[in-house]
C-alpha positions as CSV (number, residue, x, y, z in Angstrom):
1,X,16.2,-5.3,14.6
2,X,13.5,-7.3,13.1
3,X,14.5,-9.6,10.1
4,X,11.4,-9.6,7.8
5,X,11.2,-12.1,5.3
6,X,8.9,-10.4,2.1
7,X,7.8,-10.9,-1.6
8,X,5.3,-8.3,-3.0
9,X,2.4,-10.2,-2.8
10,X,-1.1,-9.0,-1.1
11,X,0.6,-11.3,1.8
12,X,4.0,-9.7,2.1
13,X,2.0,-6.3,2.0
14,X,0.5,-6.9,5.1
15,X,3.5,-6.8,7.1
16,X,5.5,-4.7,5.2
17,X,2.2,-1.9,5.5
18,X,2.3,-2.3,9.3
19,X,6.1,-2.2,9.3
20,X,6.5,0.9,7.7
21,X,3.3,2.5,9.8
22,X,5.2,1.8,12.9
23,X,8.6,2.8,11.9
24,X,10.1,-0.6,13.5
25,X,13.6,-0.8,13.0
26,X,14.5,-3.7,9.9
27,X,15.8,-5.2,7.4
28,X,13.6,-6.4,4.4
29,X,14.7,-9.8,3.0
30,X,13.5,-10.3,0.0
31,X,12.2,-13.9,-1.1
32,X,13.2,-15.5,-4.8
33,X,9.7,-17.5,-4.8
34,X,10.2,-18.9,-8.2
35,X,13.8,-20.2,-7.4
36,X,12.5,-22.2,-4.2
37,X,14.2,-19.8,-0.9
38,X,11.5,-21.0,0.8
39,X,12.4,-24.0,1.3
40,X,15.9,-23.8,2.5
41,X,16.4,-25.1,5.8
42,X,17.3,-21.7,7.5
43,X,13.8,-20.5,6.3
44,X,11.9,-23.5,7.1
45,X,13.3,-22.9,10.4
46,X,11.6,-19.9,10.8
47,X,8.5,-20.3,8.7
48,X,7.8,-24.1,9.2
49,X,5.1,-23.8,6.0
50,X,7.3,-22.7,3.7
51,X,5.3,-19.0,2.9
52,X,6.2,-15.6,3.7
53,X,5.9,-13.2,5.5
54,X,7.5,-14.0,8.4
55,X,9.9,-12.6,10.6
56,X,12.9,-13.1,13.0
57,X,12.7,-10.8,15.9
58,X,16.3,-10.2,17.3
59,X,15.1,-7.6,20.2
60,X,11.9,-9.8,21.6
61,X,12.0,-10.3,25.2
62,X,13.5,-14.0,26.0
63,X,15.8,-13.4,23.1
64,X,15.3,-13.7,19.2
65,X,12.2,-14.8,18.4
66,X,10.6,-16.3,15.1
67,X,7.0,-15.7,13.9
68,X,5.2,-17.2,10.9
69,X,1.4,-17.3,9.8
70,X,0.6,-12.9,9.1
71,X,-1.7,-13.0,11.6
72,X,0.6,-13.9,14.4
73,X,3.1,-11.4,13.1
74,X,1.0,-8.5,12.9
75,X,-0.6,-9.1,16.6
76,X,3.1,-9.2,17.7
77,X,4.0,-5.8,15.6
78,X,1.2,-4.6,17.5
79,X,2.1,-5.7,20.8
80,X,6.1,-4.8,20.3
81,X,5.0,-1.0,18.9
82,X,2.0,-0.2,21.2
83,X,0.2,0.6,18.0
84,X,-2.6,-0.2,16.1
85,X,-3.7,-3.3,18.3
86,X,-6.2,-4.2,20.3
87,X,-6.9,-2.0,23.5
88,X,-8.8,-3.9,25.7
89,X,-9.2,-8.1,26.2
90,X,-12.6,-7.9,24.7
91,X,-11.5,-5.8,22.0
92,X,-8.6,-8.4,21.6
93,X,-11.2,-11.6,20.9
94,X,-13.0,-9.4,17.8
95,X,-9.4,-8.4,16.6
96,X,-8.7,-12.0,16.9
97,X,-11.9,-13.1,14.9
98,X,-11.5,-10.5,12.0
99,X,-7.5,-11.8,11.7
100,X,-8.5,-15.0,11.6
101,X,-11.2,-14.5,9.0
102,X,-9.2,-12.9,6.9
103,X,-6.1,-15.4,7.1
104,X,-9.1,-18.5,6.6
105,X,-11.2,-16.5,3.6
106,X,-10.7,-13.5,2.1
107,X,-7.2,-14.3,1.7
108,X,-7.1,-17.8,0.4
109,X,-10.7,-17.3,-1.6
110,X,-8.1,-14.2,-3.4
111,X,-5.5,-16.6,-3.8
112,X,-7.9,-19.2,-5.4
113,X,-9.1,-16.6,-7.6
114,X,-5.6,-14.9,-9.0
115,X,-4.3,-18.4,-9.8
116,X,-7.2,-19.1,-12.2
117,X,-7.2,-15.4,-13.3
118,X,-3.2,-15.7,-13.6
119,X,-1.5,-18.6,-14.0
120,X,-4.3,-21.9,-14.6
121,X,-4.8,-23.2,-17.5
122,X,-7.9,-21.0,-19.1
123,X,-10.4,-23.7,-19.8
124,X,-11.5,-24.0,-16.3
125,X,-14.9,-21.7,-16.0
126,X,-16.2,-23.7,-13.5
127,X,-13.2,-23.1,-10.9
128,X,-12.8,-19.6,-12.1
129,X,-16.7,-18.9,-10.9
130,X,-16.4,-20.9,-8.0
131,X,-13.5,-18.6,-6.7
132,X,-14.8,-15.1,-7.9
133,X,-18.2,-15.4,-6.3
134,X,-16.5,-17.0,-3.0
135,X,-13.9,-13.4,-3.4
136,X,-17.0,-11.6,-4.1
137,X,-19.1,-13.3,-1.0
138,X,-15.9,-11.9,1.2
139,X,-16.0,-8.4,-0.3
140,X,-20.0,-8.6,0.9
141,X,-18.7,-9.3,4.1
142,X,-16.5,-6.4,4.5
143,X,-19.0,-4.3,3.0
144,X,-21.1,-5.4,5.1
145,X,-18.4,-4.5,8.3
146,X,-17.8,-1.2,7.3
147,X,-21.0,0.0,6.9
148,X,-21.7,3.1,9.3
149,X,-17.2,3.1,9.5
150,X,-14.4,4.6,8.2
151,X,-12.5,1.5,9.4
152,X,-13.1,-2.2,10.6
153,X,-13.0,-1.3,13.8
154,X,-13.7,2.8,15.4
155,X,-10.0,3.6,14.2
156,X,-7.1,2.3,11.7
157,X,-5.7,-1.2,12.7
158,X,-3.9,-4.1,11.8
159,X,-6.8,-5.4,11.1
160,X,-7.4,-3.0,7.9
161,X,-3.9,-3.7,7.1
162,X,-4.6,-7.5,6.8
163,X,-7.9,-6.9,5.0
164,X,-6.6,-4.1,2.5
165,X,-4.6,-5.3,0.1
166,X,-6.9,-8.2,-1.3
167,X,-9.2,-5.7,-1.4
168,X,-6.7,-3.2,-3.7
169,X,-6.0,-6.3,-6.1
170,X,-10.2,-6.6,-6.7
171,X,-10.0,-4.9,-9.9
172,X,-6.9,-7.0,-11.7
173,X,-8.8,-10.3,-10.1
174,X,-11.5,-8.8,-12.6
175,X,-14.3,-7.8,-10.0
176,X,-15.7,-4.9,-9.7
177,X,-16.1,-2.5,-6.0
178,X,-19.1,-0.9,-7.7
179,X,-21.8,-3.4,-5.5
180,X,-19.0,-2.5,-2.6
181,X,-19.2,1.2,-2.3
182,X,-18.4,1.3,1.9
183,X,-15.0,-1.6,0.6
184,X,-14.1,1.1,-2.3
185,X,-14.1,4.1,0.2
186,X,-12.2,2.2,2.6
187,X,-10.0,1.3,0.4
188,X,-9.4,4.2,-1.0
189,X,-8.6,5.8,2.6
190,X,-6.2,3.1,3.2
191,X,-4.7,3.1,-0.2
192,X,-4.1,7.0,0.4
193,X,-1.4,6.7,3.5
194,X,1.9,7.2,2.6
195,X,2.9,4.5,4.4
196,X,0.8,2.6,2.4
197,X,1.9,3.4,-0.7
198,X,5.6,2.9,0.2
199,X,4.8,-0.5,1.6
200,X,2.9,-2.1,-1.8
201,X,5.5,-0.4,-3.9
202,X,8.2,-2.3,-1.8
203,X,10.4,-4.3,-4.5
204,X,7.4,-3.6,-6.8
205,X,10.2,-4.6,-9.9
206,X,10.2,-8.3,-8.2
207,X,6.2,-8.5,-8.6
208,X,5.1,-11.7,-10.7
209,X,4.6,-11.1,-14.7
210,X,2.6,-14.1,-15.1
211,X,5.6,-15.6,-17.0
212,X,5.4,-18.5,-14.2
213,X,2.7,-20.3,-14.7
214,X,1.2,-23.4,-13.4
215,X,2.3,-25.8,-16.6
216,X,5.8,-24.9,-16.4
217,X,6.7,-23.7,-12.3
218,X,6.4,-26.7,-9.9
219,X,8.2,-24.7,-7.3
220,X,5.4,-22.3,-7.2
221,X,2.4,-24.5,-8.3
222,X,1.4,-28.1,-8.4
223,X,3.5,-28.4,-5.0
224,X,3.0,-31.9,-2.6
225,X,4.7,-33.5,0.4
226,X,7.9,-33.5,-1.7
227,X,8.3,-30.1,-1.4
228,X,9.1,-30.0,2.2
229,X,10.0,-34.0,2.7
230,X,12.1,-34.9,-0.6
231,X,14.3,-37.3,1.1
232,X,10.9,-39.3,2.8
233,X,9.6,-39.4,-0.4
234,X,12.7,-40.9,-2.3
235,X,12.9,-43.6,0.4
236,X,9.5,-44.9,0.1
């Protein structure tokens, strides 16, 4: 049984899309961002940055084992299933380079850019064009990728599962796939799987409404050391 800690965020669908490819047995857990679960001790525990996904494995060989950072987790899904992985060493490193590009830039260049679409204060142009064409310079990337493939590598992987669901959210970000036609073909693949669509409608009724916003939800937004070392704080 694998405990998987979730919101449904382009983050949490990562896992929860590879999850429900592989049919791993679970348990969803889902995550009260807004009311601060992650950042009570037992989570912290497992996910010592206080973000989700993450998981507790109860059935990993050695015993129960904890795995933060989605990266990390999917590799592990991969390795625990026998699916979607890497097949070879070599093929392992380039798995390894498109995870970690997508944990280091697409990802937080998407995250930059739905806080100033979302939940910043609206007089901020320059920040909002910084992050769209830095979004937009990762979607030239994957275009970029795909170009002569259905997938990011010469079948479906975790590593389409990590890159995808930025990619679905382009449109609300307010950027268009029209420049991006291999990313909106792709995406469109991937966005047809059933197991897709179950995972990004997981807790869809929990997704954020824009009713916490960065003025008024310091749990979410304006965060510092605090956050994770109140009582250090108090003492200084």
């Amino acid at each position: 049984m694998i405990d998987f800690y979730y919101s449904p965020t382009p983050n949490g669908w990562k896992v929860a899309i590879m999850l429900a490819e592989t049919g791993l047995d679970h348990r969803t857990i889902l995550m009260n961002l807004r009311g601060g679960d992650q950042f009570q001790p037992d989570f912290l525990a497992i996910s010592p940055n206080a973000r989700m996904p993450a998981i507790l494995d109860h059935d990993a060989d050695g015993g129960p084992l904890s795995v933060f950072e989605s990266g990390a987790i999917m590799l592990h899904l991969a390795d625990r299933s026998g699916q979607f992985g890497p097949e070879t060493p070599r093929e392992r490193i380039a798995f390894t380079e498109w995870l970690f590009w997508q944990a280091a830039n697409q990802g937080p260049m998407g995250g930059q850019l739905s806080h100033f679409v979302n939940y910043a204060p609206k007089d901020q142009p320059y920040s909002h064009k910084r992050y769209k064409g830095e979004f937009e310079r990762s979607l030239a990337v994957l275009e970029n990728r795909l170009e002569g493939r259905e997938y990011m590598f010469d079948r479906y992987t975790i590593v389409d599962m990590m890159c995808f669901p930025w990619a679905f959210i382009a449109k609300p970000l307010g950027v268009s796939l029209d420049a991006f036609p291999n990313v909106a073909a792709w995406r469109q693949r991937i966005k047809a799987r059933p197991a897709v669509r179950d995972a990004i409608n997981l807790h869809k009724n929990a997704q954020f409404t824009g009713k916490a916003t960065a003025q008024q939800n310091e749990t979410l937004f304006n965060q510092s050391a605090a956050h994770l070392m109140p009582t250090k704080e108090k003492s200084q």
